[in-house]
VEXKOLSE-268225 format. One record per residue: residue in three letters; chain; x, y, z of N, C-alpha, C, CB in turn. Coordinates in nm, 3 decimals. Atoms other than C-alpha are relative to their C-alpha. Glycine has a CB too. Layout:
N
code,unit,npx,npy,npz,capx,capy,capz,cpx,cpy,cpz,cbpx,cbpy,cbpz
ALA,A,X,Y,Z,X,Y,Z,X,Y,Z,X,Y,Z;
...
***
This chain:
207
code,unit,npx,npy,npz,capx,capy,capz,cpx,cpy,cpz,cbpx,cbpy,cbpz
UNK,A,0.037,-0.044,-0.135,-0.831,1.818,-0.899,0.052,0.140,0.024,0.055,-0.097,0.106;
UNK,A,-0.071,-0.126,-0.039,-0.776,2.164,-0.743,0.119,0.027,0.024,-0.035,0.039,0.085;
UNK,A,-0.106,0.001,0.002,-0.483,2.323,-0.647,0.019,-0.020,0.122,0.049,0.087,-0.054;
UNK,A,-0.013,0.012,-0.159,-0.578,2.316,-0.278,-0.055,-0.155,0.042,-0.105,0.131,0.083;
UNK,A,0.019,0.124,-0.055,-0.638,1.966,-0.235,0.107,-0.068,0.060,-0.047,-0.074,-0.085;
UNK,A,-0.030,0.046,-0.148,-0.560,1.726,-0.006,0.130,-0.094,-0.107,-0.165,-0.106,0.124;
UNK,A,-0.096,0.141,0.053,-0.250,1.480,-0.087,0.004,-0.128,0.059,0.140,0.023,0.008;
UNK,A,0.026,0.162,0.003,-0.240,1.121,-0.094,0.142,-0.099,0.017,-0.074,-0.038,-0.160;
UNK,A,-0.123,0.069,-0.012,0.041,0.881,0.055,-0.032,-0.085,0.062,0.106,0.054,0.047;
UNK,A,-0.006,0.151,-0.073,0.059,0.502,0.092,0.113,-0.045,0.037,-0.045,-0.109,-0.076;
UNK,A,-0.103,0.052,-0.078,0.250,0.254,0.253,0.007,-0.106,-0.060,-0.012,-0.012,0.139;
UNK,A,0.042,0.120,0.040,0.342,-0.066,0.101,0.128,-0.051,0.025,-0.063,-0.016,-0.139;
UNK,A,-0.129,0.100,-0.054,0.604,-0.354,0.182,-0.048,-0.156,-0.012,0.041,0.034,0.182;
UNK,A,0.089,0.148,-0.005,0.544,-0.740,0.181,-0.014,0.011,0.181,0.112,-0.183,-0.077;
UNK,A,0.034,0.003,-0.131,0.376,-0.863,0.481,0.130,-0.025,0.118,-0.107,-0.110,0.002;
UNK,A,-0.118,-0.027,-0.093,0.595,-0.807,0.799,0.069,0.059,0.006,0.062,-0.050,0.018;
UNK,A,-0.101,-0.107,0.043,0.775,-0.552,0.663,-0.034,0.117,0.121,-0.029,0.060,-0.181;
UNK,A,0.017,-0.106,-0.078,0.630,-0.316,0.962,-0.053,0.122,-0.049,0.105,0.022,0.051;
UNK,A,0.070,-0.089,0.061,0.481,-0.086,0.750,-0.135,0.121,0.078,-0.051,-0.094,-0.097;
UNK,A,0.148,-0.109,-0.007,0.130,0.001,0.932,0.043,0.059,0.123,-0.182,-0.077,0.015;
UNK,A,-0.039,-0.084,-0.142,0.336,0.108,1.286,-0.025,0.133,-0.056,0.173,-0.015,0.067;
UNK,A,-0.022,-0.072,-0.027,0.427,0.364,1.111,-0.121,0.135,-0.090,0.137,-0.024,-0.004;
UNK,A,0.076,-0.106,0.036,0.097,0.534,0.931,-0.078,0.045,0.111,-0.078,-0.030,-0.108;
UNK,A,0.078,-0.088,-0.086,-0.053,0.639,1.251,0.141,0.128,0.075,-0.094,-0.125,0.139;
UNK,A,-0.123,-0.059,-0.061,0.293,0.794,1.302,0.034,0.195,-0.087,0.152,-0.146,-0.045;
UNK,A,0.064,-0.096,0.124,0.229,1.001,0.977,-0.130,0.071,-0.008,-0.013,-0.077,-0.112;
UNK,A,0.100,-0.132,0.011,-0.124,1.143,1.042,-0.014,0.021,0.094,-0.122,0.008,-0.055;
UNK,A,-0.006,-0.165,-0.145,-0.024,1.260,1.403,0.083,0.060,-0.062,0.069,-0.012,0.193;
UNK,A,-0.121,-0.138,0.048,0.261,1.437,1.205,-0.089,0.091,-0.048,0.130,-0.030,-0.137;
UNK,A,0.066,-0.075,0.107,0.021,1.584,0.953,-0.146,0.095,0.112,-0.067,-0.144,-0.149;
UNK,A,0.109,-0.094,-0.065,-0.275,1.658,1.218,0.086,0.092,0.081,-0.117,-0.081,0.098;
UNK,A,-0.082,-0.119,-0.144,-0.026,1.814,1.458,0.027,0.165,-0.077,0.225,-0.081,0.063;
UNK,A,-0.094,-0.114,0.084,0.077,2.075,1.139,-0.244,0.051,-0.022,0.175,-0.095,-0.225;
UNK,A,0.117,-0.060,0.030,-0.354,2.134,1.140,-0.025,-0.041,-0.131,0.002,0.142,0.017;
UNK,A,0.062,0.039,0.097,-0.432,1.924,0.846,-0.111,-0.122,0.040,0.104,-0.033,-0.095;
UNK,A,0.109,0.130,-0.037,-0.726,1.698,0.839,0.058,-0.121,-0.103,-0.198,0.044,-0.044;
UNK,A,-0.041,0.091,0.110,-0.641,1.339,0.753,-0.096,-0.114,0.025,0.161,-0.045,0.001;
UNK,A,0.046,0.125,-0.049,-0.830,1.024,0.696,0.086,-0.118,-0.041,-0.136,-0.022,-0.044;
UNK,A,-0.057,0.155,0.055,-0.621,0.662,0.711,-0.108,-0.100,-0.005,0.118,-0.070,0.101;
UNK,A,0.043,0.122,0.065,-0.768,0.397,0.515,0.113,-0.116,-0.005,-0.046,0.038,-0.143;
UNK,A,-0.017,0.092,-0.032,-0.701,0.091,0.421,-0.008,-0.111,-0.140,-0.081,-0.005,0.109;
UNK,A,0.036,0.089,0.076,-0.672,-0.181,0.120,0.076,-0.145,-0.015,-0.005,0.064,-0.106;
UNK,A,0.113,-0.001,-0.004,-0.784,-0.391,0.037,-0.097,0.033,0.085,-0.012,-0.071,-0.023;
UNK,A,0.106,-0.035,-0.105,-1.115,-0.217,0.207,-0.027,0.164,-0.011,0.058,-0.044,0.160;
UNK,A,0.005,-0.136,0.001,-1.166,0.113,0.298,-0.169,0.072,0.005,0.083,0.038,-0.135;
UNK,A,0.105,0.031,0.075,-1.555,0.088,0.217,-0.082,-0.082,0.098,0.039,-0.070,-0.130;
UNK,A,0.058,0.116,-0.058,-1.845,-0.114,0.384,0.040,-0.120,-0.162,-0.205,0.040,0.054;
UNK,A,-0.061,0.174,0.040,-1.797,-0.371,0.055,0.113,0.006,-0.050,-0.078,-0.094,-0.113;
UNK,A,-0.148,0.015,-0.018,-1.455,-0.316,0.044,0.026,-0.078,0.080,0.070,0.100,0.032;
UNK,A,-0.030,0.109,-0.098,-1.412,-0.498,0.343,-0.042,-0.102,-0.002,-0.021,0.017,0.101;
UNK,A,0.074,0.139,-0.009,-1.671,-0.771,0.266,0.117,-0.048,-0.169,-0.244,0.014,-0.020;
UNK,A,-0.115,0.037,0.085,-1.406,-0.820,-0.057,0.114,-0.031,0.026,0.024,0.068,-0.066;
UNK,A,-0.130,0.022,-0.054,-1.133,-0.776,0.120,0.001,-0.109,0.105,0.051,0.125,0.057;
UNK,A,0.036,0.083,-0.060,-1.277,-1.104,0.359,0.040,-0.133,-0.161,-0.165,0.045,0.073;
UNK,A,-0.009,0.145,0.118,-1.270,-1.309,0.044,0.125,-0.014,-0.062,-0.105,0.008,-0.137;
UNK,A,-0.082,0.031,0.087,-0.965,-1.198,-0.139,0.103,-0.089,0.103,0.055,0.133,-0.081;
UNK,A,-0.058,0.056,-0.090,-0.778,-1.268,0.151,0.003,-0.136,0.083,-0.014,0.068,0.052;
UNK,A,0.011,0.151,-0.078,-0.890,-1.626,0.285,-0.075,-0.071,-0.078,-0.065,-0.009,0.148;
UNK,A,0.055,0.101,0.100,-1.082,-1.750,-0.040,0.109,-0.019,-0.101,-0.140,0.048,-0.073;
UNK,A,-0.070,0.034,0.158,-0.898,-1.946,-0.367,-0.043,0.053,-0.033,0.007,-0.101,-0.085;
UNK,A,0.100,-0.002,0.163,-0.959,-1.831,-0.677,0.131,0.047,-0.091,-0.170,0.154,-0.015;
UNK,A,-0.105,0.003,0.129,-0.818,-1.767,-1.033,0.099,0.132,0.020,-0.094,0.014,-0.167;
UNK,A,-0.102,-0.070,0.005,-0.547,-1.537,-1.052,-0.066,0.151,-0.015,0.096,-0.053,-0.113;
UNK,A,0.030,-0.131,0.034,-0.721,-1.282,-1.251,-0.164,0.047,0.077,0.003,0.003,-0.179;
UNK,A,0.078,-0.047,-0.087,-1.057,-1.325,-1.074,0.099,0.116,0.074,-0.058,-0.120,0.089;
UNK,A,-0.094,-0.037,-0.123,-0.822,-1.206,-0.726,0.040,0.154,-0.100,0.166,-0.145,0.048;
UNK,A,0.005,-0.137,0.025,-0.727,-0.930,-0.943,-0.086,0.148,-0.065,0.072,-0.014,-0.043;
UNK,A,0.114,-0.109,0.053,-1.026,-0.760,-1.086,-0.092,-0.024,0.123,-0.086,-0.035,-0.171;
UNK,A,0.074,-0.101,-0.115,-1.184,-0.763,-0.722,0.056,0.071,0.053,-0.058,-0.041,0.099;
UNK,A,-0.064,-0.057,-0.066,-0.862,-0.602,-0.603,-0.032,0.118,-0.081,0.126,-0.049,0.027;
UNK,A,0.037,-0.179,0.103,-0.950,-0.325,-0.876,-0.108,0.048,0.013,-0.005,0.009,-0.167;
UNK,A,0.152,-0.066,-0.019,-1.315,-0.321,-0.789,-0.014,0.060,0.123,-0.120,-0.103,-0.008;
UNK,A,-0.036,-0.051,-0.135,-1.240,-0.297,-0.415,0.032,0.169,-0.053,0.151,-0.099,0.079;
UNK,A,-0.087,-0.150,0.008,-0.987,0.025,-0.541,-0.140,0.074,-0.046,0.162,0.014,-0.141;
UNK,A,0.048,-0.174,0.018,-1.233,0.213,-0.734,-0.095,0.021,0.047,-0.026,0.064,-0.125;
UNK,A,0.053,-0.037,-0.059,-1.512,0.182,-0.514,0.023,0.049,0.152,-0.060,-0.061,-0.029;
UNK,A,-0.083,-0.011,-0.090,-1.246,0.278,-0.257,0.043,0.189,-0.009,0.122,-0.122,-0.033;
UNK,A,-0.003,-0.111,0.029,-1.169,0.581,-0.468,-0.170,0.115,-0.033,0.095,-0.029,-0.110;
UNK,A,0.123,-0.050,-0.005,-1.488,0.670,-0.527,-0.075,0.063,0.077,-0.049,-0.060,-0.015;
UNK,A,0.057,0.041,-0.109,-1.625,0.656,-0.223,0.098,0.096,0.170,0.017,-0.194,-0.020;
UNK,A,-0.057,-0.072,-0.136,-1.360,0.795,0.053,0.142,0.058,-0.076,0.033,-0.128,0.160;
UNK,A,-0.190,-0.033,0.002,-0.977,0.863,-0.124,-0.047,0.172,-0.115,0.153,-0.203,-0.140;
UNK,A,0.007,-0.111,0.069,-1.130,1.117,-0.414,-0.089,0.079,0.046,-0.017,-0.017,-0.119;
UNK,A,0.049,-0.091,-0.088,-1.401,1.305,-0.213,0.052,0.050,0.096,-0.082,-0.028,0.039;
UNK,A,-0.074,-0.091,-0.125,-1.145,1.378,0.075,0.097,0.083,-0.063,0.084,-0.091,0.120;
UNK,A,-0.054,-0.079,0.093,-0.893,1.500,-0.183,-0.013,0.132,-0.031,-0.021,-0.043,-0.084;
UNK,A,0.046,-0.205,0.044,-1.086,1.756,-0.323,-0.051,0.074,0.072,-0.106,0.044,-0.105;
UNK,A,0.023,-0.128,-0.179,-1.207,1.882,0.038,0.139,0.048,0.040,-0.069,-0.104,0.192;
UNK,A,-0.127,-0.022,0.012,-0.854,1.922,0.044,0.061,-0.106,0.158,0.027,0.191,-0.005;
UNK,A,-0.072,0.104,-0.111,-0.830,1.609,0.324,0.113,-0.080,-0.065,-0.110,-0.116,0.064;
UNK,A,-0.111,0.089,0.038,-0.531,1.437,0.342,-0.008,-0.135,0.018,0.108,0.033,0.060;
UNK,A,0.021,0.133,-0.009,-0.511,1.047,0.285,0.140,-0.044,0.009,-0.083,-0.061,-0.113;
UNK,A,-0.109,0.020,-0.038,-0.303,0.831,0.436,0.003,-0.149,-0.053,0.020,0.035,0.145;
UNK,A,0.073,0.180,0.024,-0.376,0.438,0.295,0.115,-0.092,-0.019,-0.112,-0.028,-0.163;
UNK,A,-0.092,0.130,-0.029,-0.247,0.115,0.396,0.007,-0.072,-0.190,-0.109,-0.139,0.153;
UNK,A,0.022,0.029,0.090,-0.165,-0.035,0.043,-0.074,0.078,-0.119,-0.034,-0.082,0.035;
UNK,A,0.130,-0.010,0.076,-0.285,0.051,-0.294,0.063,-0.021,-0.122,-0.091,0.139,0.010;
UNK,A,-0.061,0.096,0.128,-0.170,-0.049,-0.680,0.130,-0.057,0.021,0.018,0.080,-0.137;
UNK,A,-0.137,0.075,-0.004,0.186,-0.102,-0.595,-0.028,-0.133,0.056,0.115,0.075,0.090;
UNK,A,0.036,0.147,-0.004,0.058,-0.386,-0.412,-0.066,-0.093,-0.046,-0.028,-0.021,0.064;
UNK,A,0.030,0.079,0.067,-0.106,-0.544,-0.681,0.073,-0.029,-0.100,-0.090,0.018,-0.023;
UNK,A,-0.132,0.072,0.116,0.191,-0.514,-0.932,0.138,-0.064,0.064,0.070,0.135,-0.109;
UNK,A,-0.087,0.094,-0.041,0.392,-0.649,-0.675,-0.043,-0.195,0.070,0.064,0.098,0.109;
UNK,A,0.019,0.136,0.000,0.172,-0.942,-0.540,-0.101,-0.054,-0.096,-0.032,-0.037,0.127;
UNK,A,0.047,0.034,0.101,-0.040,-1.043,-0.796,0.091,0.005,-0.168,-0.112,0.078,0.017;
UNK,A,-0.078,0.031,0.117,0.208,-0.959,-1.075,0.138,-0.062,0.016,0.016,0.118,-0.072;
UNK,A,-0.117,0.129,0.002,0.536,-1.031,-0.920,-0.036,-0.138,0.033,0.112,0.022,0.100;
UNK,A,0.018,0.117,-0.059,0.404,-1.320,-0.673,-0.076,-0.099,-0.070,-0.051,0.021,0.113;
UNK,A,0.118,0.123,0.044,0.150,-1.479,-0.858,-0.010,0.031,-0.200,-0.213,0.048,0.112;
UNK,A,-0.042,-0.037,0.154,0.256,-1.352,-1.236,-0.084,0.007,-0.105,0.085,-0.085,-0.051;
UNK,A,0.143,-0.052,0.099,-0.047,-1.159,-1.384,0.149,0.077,-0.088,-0.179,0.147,0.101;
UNK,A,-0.049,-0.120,0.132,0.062,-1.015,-1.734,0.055,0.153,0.036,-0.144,0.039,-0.101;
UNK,A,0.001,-0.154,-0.040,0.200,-0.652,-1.670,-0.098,0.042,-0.070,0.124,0.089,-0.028;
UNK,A,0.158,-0.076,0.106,-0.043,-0.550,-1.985,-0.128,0.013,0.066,-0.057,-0.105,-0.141;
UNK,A,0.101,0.027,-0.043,-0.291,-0.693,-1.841,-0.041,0.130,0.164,0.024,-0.173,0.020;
UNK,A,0.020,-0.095,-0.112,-0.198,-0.495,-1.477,-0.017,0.128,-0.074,0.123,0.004,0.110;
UNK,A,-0.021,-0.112,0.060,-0.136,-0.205,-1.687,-0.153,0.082,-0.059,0.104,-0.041,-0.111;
UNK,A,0.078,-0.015,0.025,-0.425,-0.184,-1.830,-0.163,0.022,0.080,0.034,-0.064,-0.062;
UNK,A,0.064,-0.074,-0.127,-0.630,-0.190,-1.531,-0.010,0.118,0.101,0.013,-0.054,0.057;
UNK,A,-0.020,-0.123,-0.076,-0.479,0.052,-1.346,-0.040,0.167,-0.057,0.149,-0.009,0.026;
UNK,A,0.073,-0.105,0.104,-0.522,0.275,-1.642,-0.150,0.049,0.033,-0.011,-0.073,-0.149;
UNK,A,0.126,0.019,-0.021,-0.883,0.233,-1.627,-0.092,0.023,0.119,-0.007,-0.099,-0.026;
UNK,A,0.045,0.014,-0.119,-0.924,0.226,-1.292,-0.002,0.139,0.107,0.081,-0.110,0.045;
UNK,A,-0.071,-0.102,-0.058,-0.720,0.535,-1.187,0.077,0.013,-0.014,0.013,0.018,0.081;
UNK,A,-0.100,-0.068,0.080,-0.523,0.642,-1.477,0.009,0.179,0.022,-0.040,-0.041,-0.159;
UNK,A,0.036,-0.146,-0.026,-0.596,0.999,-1.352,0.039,0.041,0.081,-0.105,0.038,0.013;
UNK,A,-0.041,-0.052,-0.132,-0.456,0.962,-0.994,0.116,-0.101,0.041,-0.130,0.005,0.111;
UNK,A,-0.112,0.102,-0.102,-0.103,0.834,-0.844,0.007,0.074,0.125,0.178,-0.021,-0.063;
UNK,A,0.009,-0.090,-0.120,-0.051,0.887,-0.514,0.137,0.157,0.013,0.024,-0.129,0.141;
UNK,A,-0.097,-0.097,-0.006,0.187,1.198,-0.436,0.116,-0.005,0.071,-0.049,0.093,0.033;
UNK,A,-0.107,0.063,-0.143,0.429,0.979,-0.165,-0.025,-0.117,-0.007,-0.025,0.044,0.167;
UNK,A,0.005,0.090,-0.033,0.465,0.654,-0.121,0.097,-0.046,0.058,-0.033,-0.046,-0.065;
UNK,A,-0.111,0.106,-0.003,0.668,0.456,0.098,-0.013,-0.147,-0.004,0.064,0.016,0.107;
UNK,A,0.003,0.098,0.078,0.808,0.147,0.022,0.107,-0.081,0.143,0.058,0.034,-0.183;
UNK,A,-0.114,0.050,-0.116,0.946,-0.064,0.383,0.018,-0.106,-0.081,-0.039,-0.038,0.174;
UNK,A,-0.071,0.173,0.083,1.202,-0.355,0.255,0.035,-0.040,0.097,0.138,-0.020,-0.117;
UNK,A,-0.052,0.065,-0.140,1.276,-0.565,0.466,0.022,-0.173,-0.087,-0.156,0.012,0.170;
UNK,A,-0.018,0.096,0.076,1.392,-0.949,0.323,-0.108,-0.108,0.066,0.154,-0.038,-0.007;
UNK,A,0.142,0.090,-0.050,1.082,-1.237,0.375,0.077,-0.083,0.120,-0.083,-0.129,-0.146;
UNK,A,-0.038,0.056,-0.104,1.279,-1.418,0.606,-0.017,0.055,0.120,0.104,-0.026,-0.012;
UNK,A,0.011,-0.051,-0.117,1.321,-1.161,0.876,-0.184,0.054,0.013,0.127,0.124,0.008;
UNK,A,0.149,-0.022,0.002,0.934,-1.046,0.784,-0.070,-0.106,0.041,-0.052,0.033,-0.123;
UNK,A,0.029,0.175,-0.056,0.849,-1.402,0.848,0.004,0.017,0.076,0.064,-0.123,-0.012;
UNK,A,0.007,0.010,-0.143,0.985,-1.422,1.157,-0.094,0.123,0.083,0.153,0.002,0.047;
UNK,A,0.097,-0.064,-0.060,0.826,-1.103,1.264,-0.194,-0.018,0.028,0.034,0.098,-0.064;
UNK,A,0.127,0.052,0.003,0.461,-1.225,1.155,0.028,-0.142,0.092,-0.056,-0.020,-0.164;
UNK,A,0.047,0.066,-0.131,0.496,-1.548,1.386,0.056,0.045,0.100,0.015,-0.134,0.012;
UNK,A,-0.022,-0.062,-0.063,0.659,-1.363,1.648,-0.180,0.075,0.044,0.121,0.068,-0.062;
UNK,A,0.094,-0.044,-0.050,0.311,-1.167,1.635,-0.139,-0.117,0.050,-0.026,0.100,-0.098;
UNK,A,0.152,0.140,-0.027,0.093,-1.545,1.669,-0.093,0.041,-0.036,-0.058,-0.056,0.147;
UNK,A,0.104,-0.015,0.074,-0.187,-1.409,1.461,-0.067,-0.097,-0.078,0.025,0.079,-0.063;
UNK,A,0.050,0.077,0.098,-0.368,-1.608,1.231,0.036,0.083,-0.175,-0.174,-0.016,0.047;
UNK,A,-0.034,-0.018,0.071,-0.245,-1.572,0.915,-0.086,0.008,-0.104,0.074,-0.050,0.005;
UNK,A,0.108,0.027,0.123,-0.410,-1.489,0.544,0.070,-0.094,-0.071,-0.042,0.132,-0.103;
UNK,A,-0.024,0.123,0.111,-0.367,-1.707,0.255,0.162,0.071,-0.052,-0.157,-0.012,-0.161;
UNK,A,-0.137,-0.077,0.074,-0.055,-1.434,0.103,0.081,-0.036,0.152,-0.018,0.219,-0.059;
UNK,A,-0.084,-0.008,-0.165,0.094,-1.467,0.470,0.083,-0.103,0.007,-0.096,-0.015,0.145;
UNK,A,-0.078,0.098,-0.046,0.121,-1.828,0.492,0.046,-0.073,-0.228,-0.130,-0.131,0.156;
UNK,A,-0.122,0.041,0.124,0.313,-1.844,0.082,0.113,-0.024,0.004,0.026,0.074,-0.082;
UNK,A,-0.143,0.031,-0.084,0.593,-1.984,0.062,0.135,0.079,-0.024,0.042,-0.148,-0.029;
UNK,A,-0.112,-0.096,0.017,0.958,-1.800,0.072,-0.023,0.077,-0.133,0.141,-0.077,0.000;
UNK,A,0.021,-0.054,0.092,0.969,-1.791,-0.264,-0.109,0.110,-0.090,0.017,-0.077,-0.024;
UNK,A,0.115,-0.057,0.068,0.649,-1.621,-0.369,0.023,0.114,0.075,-0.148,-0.069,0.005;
UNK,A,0.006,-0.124,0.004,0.722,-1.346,-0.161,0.144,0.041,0.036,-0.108,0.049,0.083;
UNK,A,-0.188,-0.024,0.020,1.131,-1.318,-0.225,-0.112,0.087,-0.160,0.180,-0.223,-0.037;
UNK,A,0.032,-0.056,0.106,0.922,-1.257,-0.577,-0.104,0.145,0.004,-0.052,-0.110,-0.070;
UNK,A,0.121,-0.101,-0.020,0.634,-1.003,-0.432,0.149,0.125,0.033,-0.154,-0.050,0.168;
UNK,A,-0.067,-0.046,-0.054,0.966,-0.825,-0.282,0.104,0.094,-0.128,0.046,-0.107,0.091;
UNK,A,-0.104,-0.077,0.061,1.179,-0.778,-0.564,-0.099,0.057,-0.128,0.149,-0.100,-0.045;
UNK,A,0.081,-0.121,0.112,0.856,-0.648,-0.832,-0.025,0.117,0.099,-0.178,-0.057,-0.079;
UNK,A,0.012,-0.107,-0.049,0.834,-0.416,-0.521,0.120,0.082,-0.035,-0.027,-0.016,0.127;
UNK,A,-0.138,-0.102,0.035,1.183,-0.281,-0.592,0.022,-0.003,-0.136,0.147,-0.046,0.070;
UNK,A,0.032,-0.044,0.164,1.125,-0.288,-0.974,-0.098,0.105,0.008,-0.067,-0.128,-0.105;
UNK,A,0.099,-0.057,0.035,0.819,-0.079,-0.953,0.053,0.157,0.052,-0.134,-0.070,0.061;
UNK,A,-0.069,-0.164,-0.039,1.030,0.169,-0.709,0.101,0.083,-0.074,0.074,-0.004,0.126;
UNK,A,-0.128,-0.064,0.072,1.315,0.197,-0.932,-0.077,0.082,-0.114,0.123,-0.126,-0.068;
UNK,A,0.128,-0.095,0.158,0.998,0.321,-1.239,-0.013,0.110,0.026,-0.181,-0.037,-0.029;
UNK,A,0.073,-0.143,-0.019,0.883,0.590,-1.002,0.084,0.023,0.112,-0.177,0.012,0.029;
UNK,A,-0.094,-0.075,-0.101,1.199,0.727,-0.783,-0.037,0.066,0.119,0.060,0.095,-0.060;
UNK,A,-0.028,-0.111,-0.132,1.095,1.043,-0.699,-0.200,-0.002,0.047,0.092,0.227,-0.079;
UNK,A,0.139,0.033,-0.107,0.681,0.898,-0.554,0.080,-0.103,0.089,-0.169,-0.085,-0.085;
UNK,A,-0.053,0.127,-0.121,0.867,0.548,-0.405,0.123,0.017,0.102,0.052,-0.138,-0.083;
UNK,A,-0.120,-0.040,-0.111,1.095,0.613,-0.151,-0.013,-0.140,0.126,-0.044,0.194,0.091;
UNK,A,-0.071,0.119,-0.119,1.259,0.260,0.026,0.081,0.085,0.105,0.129,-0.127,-0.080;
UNK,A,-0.077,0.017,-0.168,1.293,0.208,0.352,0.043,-0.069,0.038,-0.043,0.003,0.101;
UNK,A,-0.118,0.134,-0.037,1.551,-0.031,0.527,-0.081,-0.028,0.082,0.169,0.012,0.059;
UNK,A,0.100,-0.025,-0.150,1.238,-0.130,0.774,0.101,-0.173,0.082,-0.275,-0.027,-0.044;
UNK,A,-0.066,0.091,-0.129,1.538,-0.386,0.982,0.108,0.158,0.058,0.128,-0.196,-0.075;
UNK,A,-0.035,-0.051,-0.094,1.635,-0.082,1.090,-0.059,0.041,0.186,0.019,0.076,-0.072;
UNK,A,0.044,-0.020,-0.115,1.605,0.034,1.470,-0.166,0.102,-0.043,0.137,0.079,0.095;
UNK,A,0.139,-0.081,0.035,1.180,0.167,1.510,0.017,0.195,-0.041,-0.108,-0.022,0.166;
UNK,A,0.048,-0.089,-0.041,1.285,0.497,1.625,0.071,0.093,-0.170,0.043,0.031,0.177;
UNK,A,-0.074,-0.045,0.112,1.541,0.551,1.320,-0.104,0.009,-0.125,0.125,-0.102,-0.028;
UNK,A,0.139,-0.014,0.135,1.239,0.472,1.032,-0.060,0.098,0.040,-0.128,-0.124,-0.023;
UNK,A,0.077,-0.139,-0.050,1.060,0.712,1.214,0.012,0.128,-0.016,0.001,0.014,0.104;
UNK,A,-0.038,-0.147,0.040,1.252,0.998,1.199,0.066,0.017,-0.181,0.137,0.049,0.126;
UNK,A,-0.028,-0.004,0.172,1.369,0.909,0.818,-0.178,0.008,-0.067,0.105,-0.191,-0.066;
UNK,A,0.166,0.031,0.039,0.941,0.837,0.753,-0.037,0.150,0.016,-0.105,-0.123,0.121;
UNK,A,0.005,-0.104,-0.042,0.926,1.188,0.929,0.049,0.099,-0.069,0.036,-0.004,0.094;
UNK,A,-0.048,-0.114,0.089,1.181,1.406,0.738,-0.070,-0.055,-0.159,0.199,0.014,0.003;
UNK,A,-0.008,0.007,0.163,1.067,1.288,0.372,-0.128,0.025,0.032,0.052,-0.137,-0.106;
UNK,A,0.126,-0.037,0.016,0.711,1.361,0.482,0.027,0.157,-0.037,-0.092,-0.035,0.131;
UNK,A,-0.040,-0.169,0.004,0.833,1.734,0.521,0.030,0.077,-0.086,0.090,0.034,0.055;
UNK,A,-0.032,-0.037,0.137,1.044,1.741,0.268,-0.091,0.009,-0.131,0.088,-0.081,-0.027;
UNK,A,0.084,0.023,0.065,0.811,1.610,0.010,-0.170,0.076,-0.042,0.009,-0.099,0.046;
UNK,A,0.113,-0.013,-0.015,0.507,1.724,0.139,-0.059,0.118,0.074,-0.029,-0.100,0.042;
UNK,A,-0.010,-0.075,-0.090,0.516,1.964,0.385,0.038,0.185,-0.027,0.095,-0.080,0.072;
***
């Protein structure tokens, strides 16, 4: 890609972790500095992104099915809205994107790494994002926050402790691989405190 393109930073955490407060928090930072940004979204992002992202989310299925539509979702995701805004030099802001498949599908539900590995390769061995954060927060207190919100829950939502104690800690394996893109966040801290830590490492980083 050019040299003037746009950069790319997701958000990822297990569910409850508070994560999506804070990407609309991130492209008023970025529009306020006069950059154009679009936030997405995955699974989705896409008209059949979203009709995928309806199934992965509230249909069974085999393991690896669940993970080669989460890869088909991505690259008609990239395809489609994350690498054409890029090279206009728009900035992307997206809810989720591989880290959350080598953390719930490989930690939670224990696809092969090879196997992840090898997809991602394939898929969008060409592009990591340039930022990512990473809110931790432990499933218990994330728990409570998701019924606290009385939503209806997806199928990953209502798993039990364990499966995402395990989605939690391949998230903090995958951060410890890539340091200086993953950057943890303590998200049981106070809102306004993530905020201004979510805030300076945009700057720093990116800015």
């Amino acid at each position: 890609m050019p040299e003037n393109r746009g950069k790319f930073i997701t958000f990822e955490g297990i569910d409850g972790a508070g994560k999506s407060t804070h990407i609309a928090t991130v492209a008023d930072l970025l529009r306020a500095r006069g950059l154009v940004v679009v936030a997405t979204r995955e699974p989705g992002g896409t008209p059949l992104g979203e009709k995928l992202r309806e199934l992965l989310l509230h249909e069974a299925m085999h393991l690896e099915t669940e993970t080669l539509l989460m890869f088909a979702a991505r690259r008609e995701h990239l395809a489609r809205v994350i690498e054409p805004a890029l090279a206009r030099g728009v900035w992307v802001v997206c809810d989720r994107f591989s880290d959350a498949t080598y953390a719930y599908q490989g930690g939670g539900r224990g696809l092969d790494k090879a196997k992840f590995a090898s997809l991602e390769q394939w898929v969008h061995g060409h592009l990591q994002p340039d930022l990512t954060f990473l809110f931790d927060l432990p499933p218990e207190a994330a728990g409570q926050r998701i019924v606290r919100q009385g939503r209806e829950m997806d199928k990953f939502e209502r798993e039990h402790a364990d499966f995402h104690a395990r989605v939690r800690q391949a998230y903090l394996e995958r951060a410890a691989s890539a340091p200086r893109r993953i950057h943890v966040v303590n998200a049981g801290q106070r809102l306004e405190e993530i905020k201004k830590i979510v805030e300076e490492i945009v700057v720093t980083y990116c800015l």
